[in-house]
C-alpha positions in Angstrom: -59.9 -36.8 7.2 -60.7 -37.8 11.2 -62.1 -40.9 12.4 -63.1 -41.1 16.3 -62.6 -44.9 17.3 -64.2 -46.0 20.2 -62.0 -48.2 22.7 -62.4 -49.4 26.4 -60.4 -47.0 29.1 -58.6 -50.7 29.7 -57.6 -50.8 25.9 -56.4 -47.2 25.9 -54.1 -47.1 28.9 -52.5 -50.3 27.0 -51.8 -48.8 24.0 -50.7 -46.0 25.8 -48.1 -47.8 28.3 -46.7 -49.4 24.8 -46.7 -46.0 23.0 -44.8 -44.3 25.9 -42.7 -47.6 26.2 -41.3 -47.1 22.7 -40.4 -43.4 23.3 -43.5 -41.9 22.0 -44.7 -39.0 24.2 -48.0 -38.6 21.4 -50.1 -41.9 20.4 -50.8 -40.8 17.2 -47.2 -40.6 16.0 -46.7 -43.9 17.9 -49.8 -45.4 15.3 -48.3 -43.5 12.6 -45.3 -45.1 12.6 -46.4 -48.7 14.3 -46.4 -50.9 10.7 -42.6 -50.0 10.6 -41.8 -50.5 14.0 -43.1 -54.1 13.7 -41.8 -54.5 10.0 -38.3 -53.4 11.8 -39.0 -56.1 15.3 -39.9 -58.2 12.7 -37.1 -58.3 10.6 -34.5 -58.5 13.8 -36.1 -61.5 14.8 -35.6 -63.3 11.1 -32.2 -62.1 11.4 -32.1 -64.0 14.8 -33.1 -66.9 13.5 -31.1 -67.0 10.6 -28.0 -66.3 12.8 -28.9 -69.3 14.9 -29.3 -71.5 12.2 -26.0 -70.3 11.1 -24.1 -71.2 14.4 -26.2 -74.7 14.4 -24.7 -75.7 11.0 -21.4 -74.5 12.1 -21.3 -76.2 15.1 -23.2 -79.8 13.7 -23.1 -79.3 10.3 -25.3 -79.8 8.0 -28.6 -81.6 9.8 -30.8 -84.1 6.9 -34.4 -85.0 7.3 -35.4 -86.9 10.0 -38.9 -88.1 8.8 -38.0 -91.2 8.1 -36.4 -91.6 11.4 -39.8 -91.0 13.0 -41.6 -93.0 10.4 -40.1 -95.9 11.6 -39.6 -95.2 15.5 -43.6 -94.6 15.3 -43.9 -98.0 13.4 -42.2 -100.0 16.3 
């Protein structure tokens, strides 16, 4: 099955630039595959994150809730 989408020349040279900016000489392959390209940026920024939470509690230890801190700096 074929669907013809209709996009703005603007649109198009975008998702072009990205599609050749990830390697991809053809934009279909680059849509093809584009759920587990951002499943895969997505995951390596989670593993970011959890790596800097990691080198936070190493460094400061282990951080408790602060609410109550606010609660009553905001009550002042």
């Amino acid at each position: 099955m074929s669907v013809t989408l209709t996009i703005s020349e603007k649109t198009y040279q975008k998702l072009k630039n990205v599609a050749q900016s990830k390697g991809f000489e053809d934009m279909e392959k680059f849509l093809d595959e584009w759920e587990e390209l951002e499943l895969a940026n997505r995951r390596e920024v989670v593993d970011r994150i959890l790596e800097f939470q990691n080198k936070m509690g190493e460094k400061y230890g282990v951080m408790l809730d602060s609410t109550e801190l606010i609660r009553e700096d905001r009550m002042r």
